[in-house]
C-alpha positions, -999 to +999 in steps of 0.1 A: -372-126+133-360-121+098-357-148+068-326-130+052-304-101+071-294-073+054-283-052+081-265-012+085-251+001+123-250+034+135-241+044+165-264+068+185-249+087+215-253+054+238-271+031+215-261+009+188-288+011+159-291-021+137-313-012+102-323-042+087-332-037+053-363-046+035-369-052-004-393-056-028-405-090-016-406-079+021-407-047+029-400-042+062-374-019+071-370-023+112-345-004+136-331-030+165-316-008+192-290-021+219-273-004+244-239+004+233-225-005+265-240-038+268-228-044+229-194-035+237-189-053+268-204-086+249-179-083+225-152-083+250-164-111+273-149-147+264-179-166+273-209-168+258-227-137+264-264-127+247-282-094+252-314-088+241-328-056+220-336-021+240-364-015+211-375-027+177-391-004+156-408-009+122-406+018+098-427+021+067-405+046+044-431+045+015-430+037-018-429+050-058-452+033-085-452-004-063-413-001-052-408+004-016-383+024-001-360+007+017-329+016+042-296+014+028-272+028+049-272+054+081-255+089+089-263+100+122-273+140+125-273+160+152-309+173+153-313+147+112-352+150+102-366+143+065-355+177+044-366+167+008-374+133-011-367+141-046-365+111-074-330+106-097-335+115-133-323+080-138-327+047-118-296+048-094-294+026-066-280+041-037-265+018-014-239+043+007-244+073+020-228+098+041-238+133+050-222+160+073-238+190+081-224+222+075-230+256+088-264+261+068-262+232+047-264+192+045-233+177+023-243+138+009-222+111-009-236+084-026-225+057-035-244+032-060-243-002-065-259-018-098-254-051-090-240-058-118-205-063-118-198-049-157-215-016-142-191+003-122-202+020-091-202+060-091-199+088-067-224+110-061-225+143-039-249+169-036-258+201-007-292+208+005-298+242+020-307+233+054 
């Protein structure tokens, strides 16, 4: 289905969501969802056991001047919908997040990953007034 994985989990009431990641070259960004029961007894079975997907969606997140926004990472939220998309002042690339809501506000870390290994990864947090 895919050439290269590049996969995140979350786990979603009573599904386990698989992200797979696009990139510049292929863009696809896809949700796989399984049934977390189905995953869980698989994993405890000795024989060969294979389940097959609940749903596969295909997300287009968009893109900024040709680069296409991919996933990174998941945080699931009760009631989680799109609140802002704003840009870095500088070129950070996010590859961990997690966010917790809070009374009236959303709390985020980041986490970025340079790929470089001379660059070393920062921490970044933020809160966005629900």
């Amino acid at each position: 289905m895919f050439a290269d994985l590049n996969i995140g989990a979350v786990v979603v009431g009573d599904e386990l969501r698989l992200l797979q990641r696009g990139n510049k070259r292929q863009a696809d960004n896809v949700i796989v969802r399984y049934s977390l029961s189905q995953v869980l007894n698989a994993l405890c079975n000795a024989h060969a056991y294979s389940i097959a997907p609940s749903a596969t969606n295909r997300i287009n997140l968009g893109s900024i001047e040709g680069v296409p926004f991919c996933f990174t990472d998941a945080a699931a939220l009760s009631n989680g919908h799109l609140l802002s998309l704003q840009q870095f002042d500088r070129p950070f690339k996010v590859e961990g997040i997690s966010a917790r809501g809070s009374g009236d506000r959303l709390d985020l870390l980041l986490v970025t990953d340079a790929d470089d290994p001379a660059i070393p990864a920062l921490l970044l947090s933020t809160s966005i007034a629900k």
